[in-house]
C-alpha positions as YAML, in Angstrom:
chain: A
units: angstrom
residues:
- id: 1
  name: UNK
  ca: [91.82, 93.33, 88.77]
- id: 2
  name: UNK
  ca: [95.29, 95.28, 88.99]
- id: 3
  name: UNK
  ca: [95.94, 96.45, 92.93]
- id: 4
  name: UNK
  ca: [95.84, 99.30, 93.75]
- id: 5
  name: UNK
  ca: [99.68, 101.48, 93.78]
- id: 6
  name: UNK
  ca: [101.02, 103.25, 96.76]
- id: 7
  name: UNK
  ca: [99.80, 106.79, 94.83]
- id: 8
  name: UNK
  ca: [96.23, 105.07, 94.70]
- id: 9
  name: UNK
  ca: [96.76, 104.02, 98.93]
- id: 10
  name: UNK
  ca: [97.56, 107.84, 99.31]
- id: 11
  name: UNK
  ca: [95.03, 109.34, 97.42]
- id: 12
  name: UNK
  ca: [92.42, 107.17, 99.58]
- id: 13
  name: UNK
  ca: [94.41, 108.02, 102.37]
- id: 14
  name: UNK
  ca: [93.54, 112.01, 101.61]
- id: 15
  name: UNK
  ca: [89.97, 111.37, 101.30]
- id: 16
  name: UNK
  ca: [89.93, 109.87, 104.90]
- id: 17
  name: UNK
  ca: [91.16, 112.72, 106.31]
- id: 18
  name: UNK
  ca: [89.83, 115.35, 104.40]
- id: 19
  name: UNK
  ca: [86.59, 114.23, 103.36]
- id: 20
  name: UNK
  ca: [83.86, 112.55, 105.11]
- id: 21
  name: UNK
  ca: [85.45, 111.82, 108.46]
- id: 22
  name: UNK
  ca: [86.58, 116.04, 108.55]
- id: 23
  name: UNK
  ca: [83.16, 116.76, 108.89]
- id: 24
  name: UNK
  ca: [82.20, 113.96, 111.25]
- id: 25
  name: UNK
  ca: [85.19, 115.07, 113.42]
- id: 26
  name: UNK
  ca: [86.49, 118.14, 112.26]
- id: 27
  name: UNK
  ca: [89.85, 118.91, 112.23]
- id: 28
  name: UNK
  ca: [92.75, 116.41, 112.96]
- id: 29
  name: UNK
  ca: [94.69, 118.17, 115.12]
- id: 30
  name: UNK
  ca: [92.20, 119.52, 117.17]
- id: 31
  name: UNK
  ca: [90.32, 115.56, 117.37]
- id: 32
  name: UNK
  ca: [94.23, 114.38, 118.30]
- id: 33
  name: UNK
  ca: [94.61, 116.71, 120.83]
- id: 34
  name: UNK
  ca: [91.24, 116.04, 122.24]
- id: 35
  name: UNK
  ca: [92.12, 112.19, 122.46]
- id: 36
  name: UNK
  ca: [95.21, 113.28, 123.85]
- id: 37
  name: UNK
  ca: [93.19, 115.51, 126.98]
- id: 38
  name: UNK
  ca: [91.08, 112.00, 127.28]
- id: 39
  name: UNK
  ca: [93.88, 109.70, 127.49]
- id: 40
  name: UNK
  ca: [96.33, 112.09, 129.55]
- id: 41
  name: UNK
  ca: [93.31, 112.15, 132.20]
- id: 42
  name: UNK
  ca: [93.36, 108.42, 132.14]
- id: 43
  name: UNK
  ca: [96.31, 107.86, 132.32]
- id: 44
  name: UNK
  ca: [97.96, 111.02, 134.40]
- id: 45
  name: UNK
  ca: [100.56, 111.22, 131.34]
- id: 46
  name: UNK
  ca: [101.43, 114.05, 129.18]
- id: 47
  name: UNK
  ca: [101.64, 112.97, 125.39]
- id: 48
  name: UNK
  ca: [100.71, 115.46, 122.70]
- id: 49
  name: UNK
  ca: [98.59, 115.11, 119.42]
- id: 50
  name: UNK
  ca: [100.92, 114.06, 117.66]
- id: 51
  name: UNK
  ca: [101.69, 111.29, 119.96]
- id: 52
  name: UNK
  ca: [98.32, 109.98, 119.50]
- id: 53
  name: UNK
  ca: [98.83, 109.94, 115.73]
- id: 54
  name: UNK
  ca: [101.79, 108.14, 116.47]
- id: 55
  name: UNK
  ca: [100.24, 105.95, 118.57]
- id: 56
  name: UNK
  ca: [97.59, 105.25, 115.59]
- id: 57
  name: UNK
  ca: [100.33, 104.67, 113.43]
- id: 58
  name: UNK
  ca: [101.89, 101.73, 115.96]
- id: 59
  name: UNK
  ca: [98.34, 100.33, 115.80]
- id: 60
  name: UNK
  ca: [98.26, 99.68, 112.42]
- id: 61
  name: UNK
  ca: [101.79, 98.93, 112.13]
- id: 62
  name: UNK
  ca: [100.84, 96.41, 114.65]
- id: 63
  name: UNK
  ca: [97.92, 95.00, 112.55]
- id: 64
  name: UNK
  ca: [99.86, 94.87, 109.58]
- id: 65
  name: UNK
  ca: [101.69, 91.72, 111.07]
- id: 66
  name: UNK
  ca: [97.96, 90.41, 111.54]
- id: 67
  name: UNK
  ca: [96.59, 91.05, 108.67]
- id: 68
  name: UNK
  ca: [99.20, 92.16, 105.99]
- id: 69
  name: UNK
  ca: [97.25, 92.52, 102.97]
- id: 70
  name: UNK
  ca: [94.68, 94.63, 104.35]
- id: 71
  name: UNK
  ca: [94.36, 98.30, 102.70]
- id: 72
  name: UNK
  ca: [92.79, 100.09, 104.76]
- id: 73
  name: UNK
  ca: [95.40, 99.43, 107.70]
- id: 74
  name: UNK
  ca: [98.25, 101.22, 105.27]
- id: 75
  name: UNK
  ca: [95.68, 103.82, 104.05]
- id: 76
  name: UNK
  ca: [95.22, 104.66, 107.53]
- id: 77
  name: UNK
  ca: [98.86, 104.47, 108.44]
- id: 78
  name: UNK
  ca: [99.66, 106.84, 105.58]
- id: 79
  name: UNK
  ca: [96.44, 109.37, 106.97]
- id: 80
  name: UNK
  ca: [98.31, 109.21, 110.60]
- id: 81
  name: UNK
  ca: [101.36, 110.11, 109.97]
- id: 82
  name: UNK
  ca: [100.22, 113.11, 107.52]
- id: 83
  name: UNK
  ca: [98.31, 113.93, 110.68]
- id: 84
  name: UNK
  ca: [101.52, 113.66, 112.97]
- id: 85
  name: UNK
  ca: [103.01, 116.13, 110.82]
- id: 86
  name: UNK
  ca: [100.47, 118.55, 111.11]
- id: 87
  name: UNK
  ca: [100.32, 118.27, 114.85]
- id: 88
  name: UNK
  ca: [104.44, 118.65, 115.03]
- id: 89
  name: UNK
  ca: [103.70, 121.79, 112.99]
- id: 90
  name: UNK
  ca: [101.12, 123.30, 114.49]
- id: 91
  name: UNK
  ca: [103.22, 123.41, 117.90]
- id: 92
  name: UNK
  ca: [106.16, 124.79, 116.78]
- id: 93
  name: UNK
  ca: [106.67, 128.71, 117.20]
- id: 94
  name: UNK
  ca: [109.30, 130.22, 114.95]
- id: 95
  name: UNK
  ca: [111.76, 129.93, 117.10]
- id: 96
  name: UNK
  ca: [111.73, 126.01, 116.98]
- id: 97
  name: UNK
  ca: [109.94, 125.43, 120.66]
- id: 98
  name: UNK
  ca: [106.69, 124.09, 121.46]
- id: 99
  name: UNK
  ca: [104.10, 126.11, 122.18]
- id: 100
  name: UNK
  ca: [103.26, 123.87, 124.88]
- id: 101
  name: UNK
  ca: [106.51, 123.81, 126.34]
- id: 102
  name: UNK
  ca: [105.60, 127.42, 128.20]
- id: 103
  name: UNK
  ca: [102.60, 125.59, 130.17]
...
């Protein structure tokens, strides 16, 4: 059985996030910044959604060293930082500032 290529890791990593687990969740962003509300109330820190993301990405980065020929932790690695990407623009007026930066 040939593995699967890095096209075939991102394709998978689409589905994740816009298939099944969009409707379970709904949209990225808004799920990020909801973990980010949950955590910042925890924790009495300010990160954003994409922080989260980020911090999703450091957890699989982290497993990686674990488990490094797992899939699913570089699907999922891929699917994070697509989301961090969103998040960064999403919160970005025109003028290059953070929407969040007026709070």
């Amino acid at each position: 059985m040939q593995k699967p290529s890095r096209i075939d890791l991102l394709k998978r990593a689409i589905e994740y996030t816009d298939g099944d687990r969009r409707t379970d969740y709904g949209s990225p962003i808004e799920n990020h910044e909801h973990i980010a509300m949950i955590f910042n109330s925890i924790t009495g820190k300010r990160l954003t959604a994409k922080d989260i993301a980020l911090v999703q990405v450091a957890t699989k980065l982290a497993r990686m060293t674990s488990s490094p020929k797992k899939e699913d932790h570089y699907i999922d690695a891929m699917a994070y930082i697509g989301i961090a990407y969103e998040c960064e623009e999403d919160v970005r007026r025109d003028d290059g500032r953070y929407f969040y930066e007026d709070k």
